[in-house]
N, C-alpha and C positions, 0 to 999 in steps of 0.2 A: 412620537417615538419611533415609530415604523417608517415613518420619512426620513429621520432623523439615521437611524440605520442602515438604512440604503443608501444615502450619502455620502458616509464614511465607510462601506465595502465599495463605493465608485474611486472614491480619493485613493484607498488603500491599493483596488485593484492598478488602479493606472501609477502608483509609485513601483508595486511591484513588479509590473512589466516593464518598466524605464528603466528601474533598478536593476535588471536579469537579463533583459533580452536586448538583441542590435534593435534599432531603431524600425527597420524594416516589419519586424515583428511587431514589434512593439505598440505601432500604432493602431495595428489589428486588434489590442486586446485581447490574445487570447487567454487568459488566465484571468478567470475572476473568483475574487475572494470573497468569503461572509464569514462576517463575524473573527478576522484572523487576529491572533495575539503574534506579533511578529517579536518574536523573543531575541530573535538574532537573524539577519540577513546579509550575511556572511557569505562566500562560496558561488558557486553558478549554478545557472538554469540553464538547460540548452530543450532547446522543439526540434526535433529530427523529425521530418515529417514534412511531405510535398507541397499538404494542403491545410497552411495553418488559416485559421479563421476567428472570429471573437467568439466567446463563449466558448471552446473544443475543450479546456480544461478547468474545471469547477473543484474549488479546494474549502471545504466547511460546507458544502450547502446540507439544508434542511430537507432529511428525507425519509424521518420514521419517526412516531412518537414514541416509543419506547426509550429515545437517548435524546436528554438535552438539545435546546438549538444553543449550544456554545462554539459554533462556528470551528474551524482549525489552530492549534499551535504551532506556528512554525519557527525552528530554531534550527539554524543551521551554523554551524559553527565555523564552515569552511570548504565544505566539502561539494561534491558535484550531482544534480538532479537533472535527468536526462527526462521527457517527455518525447515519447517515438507516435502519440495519437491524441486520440481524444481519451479524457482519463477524467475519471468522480470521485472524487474521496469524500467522505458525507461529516458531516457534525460530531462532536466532539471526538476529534481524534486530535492526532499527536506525532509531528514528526519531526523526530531530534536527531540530527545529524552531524557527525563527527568530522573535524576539518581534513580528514583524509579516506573519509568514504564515498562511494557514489551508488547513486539509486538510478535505476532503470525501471520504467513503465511502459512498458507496452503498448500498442496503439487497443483502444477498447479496454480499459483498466477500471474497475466495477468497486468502488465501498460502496454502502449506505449508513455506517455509521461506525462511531468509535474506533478508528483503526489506531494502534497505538505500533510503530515503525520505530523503531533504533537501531541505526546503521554506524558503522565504524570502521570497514573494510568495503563488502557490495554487495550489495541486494539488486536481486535483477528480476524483472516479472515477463515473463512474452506476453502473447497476443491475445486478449479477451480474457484477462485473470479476473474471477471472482471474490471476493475476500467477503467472509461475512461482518455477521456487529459482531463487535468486539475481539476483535481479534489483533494479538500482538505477534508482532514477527522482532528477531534482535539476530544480530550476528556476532555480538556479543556476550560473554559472560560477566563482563564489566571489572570482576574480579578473577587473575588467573590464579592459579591453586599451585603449591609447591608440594614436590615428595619429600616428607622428611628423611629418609638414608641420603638421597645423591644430590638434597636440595635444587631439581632440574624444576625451571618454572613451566608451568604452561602457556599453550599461545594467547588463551584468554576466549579465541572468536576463532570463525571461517566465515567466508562468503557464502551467500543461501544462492540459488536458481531455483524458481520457479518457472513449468513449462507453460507452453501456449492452453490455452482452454481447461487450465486446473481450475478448479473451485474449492476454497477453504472455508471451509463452514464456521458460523457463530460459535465462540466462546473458544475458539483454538488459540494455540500457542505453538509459532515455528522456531526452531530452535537454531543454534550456529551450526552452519556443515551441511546443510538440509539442499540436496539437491534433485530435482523432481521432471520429470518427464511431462510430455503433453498428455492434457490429459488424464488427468486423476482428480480423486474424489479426498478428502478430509474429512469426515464426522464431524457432527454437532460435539464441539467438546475434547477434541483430539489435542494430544501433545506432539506432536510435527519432531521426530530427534532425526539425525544421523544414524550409521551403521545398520540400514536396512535398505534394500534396494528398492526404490519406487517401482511400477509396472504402469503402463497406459492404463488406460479401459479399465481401470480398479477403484475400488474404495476401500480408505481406511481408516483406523479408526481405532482409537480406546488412550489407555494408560498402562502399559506403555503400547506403542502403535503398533498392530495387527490389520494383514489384510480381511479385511470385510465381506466382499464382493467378489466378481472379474466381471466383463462385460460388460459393466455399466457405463455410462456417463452423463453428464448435464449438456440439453439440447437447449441452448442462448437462447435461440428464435422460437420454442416452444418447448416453454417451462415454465409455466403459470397455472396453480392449483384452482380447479374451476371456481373451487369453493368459495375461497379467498378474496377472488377479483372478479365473480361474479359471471363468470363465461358459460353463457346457452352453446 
């Protein structure tokens, strides 16, 4: 079964690069897939990036027991997925994409698990984004709302940015309009809205979001809890 599996994330991988990328790319493999449910393959892929190679983009893989190994969904509908590096998205996560939206990842773009992405306008990540398990990001309301006296609809959605070196912690939810600086912190659990201003070097955090901190931030290259991973 495990042969068997790896067979068809090779078959899969190499339909999805032929299917998305120029061929120049393409023979490189860099995109491999585990375990994908390809819902719809719709829309484009582009690799912005000097040094593409095999392996630099990994979408489902296996990388925490806490969440399933059910690999990615991918459903795109039409819409455009830019790749500017090497990028992870971990096991069962979920990426539903509108034929008139586009997603940007950054070079160094971090899940480990469960990311659940619905885009329908643009969602954009810089350079070295974290995102924890479970975490949903939408740029969508899906349903826009009317006022009853002047019957005026609403837009429904906005476009999110997220900055270079943020980290979004476990169990967050980013919301439409959400625009954010380099560098910043999200809480374990946070509702990510609009109509407050992000700041660098901060953390935040709660229901509804408050800043937490100042002067903080998460150091990529040394941020590993001794406990955890075992470090003399």
């Amino acid at each position: 079964m495990k042969f068997f599996g790896k067979f068809l994330d090779g078959i899969q991988s190499v339909y999805f690069n032929f299917h998305y990328l120029p061929l120049k790319q393409a023979i490189k493999l860099p995109i491999i897939l585990h375990r994908a449910s390809l819902v719809d393959v719709k829309g484009k892929v582009r690799i912005e990036s000097n040094n593409i190679y095999r392996g630099m983009i990994h979408l489902g893989s296996y990388g925490v027991c806490l969440y399933p190994d059910h690999g990615i969904v991918w459903q795109n509908h039409g819409g455009t997925v830019i790749f500017q590096g090497k990028a992870v998205i971990g096991s069962a996560s979920v990426l539903s994409i509108n034929k008139h939206a586009e997603i940007v990842f950054g070079n160094d773009f971090r899940n480990t698990a469960a990311l659940r992405l619905v885009a329908s306008r643009k969602i954009s990540f810089g350079r070295t984004v974290s995102l924890g398990w479970n975490t949903m990001i939408m740029d969508t309301n899906m349903h826009p709302l009317k006022n009853r006296l002047t019957d005026k609809r609403s837009s429904g959605g906005a476009p999110i940015e997220i900055g270079n070196y943020c980290w979004i912690s476990t169990n967050s939810i980013v919301l439409p309009g959400v625009h954010m600086p380099e560098r910043v912190i999200c809480a374990l659990g946070s509702l990510v809205t609009r109509g407050i201003e992000y700041e660098s070097w901060c953390m935040y955090g709660g229901s509804p979001i408050k800043k937490l901190k100042e002067n903080i931030y998460r150091d990529f290259d040394d941020d590993e809890d001794e406990t955890v991973y075992d470090i003399k």
